[in-house]
N, C-alpha and C positions, 0 to 999 in steps of 0.2 A: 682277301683273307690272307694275311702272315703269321707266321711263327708267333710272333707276341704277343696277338691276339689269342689264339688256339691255347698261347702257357693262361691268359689269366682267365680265361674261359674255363679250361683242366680240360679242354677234348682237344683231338688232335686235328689238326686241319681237315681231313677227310668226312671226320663225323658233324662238320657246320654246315655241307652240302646240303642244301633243303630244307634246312631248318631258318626260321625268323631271328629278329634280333629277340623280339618274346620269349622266345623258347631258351632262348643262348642268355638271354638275361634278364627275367623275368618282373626285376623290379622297375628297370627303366627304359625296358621295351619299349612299350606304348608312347613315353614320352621322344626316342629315339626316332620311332617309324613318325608320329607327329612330325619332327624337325625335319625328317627325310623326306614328306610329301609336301612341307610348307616350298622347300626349296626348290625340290623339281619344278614342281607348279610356276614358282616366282621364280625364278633363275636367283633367287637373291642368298647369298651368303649368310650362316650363322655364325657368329665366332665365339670363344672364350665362356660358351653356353656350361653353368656346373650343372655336375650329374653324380651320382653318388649308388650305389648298392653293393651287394656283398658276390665275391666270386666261388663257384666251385672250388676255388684253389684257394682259399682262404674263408672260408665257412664262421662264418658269425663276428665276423670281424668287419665292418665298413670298409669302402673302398674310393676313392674320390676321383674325378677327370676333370681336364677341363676339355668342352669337346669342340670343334671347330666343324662344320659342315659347308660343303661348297658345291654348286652345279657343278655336273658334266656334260659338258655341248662338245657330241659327235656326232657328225652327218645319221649314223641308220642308229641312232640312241633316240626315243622318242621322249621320255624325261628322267634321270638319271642324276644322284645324288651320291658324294661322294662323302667320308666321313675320317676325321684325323682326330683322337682322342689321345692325349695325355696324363699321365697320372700327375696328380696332386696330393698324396699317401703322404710325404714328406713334411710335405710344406704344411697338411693342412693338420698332421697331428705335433706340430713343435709351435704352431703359431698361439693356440691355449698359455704354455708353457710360459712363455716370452710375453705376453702381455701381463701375467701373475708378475711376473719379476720386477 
């Protein structure tokens, strides 16, 4: 859990203790924990996976990532899943734009 995450979430690091990816982001929760159990299970890499929903910090507005998920293999980690999300906000409201042209 960092800073970055905590800003597009709108809580502060402290209040993600305990709570799901469900609860912290309710539209792509389920499909988030899905990629997280596919990979522990399979030691196998997801990459460049799109995801899309709306944050506390920007309330009704879409939001885009692209999300990459990767095992983590540590000796006392029994199956453990790591997760690198990127925003795509940019790219994916100017690319509309650019094909009209």
């Amino acid at each position: 859990m960092n800073e970055a995450l905590a800003e597009i979430n709108g809580l502060p690091q402290e209040a993600h203790i305990g709570k799901t990816v469900a609860e912290l982001l309710p539209g792509v929760g389920a499909e988030i924990m899905e990629a997280f159990r596919h990979v522990a299970m399979t030691k196998e890499s997801i990459v460049a996976q799109e995801a899309s929903d709306e944050t506390p910090t920007v309330p009704g507005q879409q939001r885009y990532w692209s999300v990459n998920y990767y095992p983590i293999q540590q000796r006392f980690l029994a199956r453990a899943s790591g997760i690198l999300a990127s925003s795509r906000n940019y790219q994916t409201t100017l690319t509309p734009h650019f094909s009209q042209a």
